[in-house]
Structures are given as C-alpha cells and as structure tokens.
C-alpha positions as CSV (number, residue, x, y, z in Angstrom):
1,X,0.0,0.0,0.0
2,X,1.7,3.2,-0.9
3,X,1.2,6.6,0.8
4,X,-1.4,7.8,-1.9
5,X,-3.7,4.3,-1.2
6,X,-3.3,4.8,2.7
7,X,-4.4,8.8,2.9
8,X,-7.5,7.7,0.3
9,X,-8.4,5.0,2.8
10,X,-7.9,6.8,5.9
11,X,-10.0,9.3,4.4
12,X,-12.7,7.3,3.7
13,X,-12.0,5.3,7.2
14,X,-12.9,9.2,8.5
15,X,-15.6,10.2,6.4
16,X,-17.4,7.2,7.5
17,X,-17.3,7.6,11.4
18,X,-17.9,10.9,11.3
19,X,-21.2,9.8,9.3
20,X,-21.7,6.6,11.5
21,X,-21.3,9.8,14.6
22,X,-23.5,12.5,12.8
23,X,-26.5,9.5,12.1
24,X,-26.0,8.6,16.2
25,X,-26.5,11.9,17.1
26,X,-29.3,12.4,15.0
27,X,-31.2,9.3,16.2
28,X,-30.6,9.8,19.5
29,X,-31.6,13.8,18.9
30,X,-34.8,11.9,17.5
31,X,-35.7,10.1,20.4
32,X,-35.3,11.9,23.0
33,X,-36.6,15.6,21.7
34,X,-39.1,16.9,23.4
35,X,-41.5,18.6,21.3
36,X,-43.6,22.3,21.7
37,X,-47.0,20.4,21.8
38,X,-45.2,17.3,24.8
39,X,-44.0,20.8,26.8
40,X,-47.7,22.0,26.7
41,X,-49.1,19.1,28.0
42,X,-46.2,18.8,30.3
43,X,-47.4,22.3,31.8
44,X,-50.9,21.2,31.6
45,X,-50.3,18.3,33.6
46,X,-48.6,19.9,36.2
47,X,-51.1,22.6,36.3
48,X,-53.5,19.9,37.1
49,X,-51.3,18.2,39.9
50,X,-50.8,21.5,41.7
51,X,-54.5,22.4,41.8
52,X,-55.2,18.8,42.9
53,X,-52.7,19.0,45.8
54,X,-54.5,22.5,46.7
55,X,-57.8,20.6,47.2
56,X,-56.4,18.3,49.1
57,X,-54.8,20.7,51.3
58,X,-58.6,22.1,51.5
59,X,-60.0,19.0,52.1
60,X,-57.8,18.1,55.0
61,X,-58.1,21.6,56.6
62,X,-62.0,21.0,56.3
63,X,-61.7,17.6,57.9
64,X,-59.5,18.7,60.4
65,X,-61.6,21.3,61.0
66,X,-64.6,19.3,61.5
67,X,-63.4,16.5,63.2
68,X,-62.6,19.1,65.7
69,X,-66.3,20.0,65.7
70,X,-67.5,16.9,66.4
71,X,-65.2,16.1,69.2
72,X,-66.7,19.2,70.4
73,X,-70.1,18.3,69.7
74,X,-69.3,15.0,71.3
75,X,-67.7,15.8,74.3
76,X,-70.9,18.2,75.0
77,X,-73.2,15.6,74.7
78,X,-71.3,13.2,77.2
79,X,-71.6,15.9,79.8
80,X,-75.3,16.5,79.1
81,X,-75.5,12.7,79.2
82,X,-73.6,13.4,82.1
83,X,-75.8,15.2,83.7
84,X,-79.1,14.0,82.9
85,X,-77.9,9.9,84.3
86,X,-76.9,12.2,87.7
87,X,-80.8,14.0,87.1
88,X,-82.4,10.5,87.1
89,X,-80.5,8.8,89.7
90,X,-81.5,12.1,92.1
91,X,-85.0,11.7,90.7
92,X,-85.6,8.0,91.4
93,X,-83.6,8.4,95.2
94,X,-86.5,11.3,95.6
95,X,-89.2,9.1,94.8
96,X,-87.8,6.3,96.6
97,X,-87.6,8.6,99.7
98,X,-91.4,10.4,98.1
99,X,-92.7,6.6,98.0
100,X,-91.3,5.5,101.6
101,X,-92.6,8.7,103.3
102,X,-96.3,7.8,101.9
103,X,-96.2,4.2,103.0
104,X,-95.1,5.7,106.6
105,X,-97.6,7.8,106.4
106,X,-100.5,5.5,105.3
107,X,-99.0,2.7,107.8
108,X,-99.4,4.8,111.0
109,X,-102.7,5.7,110.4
C-alpha cells in the first residue's frame, strides 16, 4: 500500500465515522426531543397536579376542622349525658324517699 492508497483509505476510514457519529446523534436527537406540543401538555399536567394538591390541602383543613367540631359536639353531649344519668339517679332516690314517706304515712294511720 503506498502513501497515496493509505491517505484515500484513511479518508474514507474518516468520512465514514464521522457519518456513522453524525447518524447517532441524530437518532438519539430523535428520540429523545421533546416537542412544543409534549411541553404544553407537560405544563398542563402539572397545572392539574398542583391544583389537585390544593384541594387536598382544602379538604384536609375542612376535615380537620370538622373532626374538631365533632369532638366538640361530642364531648358536649357526654356531659349533658352526664348530667341527665346524675338528674335521674336524684329523681328515682326522691321518689324512693317520696314513696317511703307515703307508706309511713298510710301505715301509722
């Protein structure tokens, strides 16, 4: 092989990995490119994820805030149950005492 034969070949040897880099490139360009329409939706999607992370905020802070009502509510109604059971027993002691007093009474006569 003289010099002439050897710069040809190297030349072509050259030419064709730069081609074999430039048609890489270009398909790797290809599949990975990300397109005006895929940024849109891309936007659009996130968009939707940060309103739907708002509402659940929301909806936390308004279940929060009613669970909180409702222990309220409940720990209310426990005292006025409370209360009443302590109303009844004092009731039916009364006319325990109310229903002795009246047998005394009608047995001394």
């Amino acid at each position: 092989m003289n010099r002439t034969e050897f710069v040809i070949a190297t030349a072509i040897i050259l030419f064709l990995s730069f081609c074999l880099g430039w048609f890489a490139s270009w398909l790797i360009h290809r599949l990975t490119r990300v397109t005006r329409a895929d940024m849109g939706e891309l936007e659009q999607m996130a968009q939707a994820l940060h309103e739907a992370e708002e509402n659940r905020d929301q909806a936390i802070t308004y279940i929060e805030a009613r669970e909180a009502e409702l222990m309220n509510q409940l720990s209310q109604t426990e005292a006025e149950l409370r209360a009443a059971m302590d109303g009844l027993r004092d009731a039916r002691h009364e006319a325990e005492e109310l229903r002795a007093y009246i047998d005394r009474m009608n047995g001394s006569k």
